[in-house]
C-alpha positions in Angstrom: 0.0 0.0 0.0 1.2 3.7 -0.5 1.0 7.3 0.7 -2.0 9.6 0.2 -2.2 13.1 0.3 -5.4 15.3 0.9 -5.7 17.9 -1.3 -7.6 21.4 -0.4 -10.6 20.0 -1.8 -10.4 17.0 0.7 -10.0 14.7 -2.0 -7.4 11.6 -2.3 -5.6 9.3 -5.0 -5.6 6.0 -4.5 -2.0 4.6 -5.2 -1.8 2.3 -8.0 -0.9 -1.0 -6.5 -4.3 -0.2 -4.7 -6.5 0.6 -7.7 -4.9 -2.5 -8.8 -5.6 -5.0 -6.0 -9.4 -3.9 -5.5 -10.0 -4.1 -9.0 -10.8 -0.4 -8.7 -12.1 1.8 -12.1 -13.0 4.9 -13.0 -16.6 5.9 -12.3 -16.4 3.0 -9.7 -17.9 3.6 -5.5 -16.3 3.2 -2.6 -17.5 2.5 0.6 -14.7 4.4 3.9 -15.9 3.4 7.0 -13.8 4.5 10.4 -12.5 1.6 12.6 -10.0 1.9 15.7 -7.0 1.4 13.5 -8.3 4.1 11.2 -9.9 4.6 7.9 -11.1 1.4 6.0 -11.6 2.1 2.4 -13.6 -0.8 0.5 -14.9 -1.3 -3.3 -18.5 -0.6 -3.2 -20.0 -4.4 -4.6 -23.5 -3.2 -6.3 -25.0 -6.8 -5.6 -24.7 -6.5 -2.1 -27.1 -2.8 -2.4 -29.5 -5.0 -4.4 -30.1 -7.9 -2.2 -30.4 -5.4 0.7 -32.9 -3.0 -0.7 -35.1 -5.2 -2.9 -35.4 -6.2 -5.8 -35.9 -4.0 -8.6 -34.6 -3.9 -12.1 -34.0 -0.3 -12.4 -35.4 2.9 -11.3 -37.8 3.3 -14.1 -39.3 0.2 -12.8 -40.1 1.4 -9.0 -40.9 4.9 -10.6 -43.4 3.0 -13.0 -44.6 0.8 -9.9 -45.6 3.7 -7.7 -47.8 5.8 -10.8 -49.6 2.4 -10.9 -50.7 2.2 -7.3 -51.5 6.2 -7.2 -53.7 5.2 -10.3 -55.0 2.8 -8.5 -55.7 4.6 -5.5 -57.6 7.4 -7.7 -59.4 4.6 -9.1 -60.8 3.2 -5.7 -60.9 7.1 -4.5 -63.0 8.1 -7.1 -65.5 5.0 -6.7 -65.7 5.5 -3.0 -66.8 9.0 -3.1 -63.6 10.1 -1.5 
């Protein structure tokens, strides 16, 4: 592992064996999380997001989902006088 340096924006390059072992790519997330020892910087795994918040496709899928049931709602609103 190497040396980083904070610039005045607060912002850090990873050293290159680093990028390197993690796998790590541009446009890629990571996860820092503070321990005892210090900062732990991990490679944020998308699968893990998924299987923790549910389990839709995209976001046009949930965004779709949610007109439906406020269509629905109306629907039921509507014929209920309310």
């Amino acid at each position: 592992m190497g040396m980083m340096k904070v610039t005045r924006n607060y912002q850090v390059t990873l050293p290159k064996d680093s990028r390197k072992l993690l796998n790590i790519k541009v446009g890629d997330i990571l996860l820092a999380s503070q321990k005892e020892e210090g900062l732990v910087i991990k490679k944020f795994e998308e699968d893990v997001v998924k299987a923790a918040a549910g389990t839709w496709k995209s976001v046009e899928d949930s965004v779709k989902y949610v007109r439906e049931m406020r269509a629905e709602y109306a629907k039921r609103a509507k014929r209920l006088g309310i």
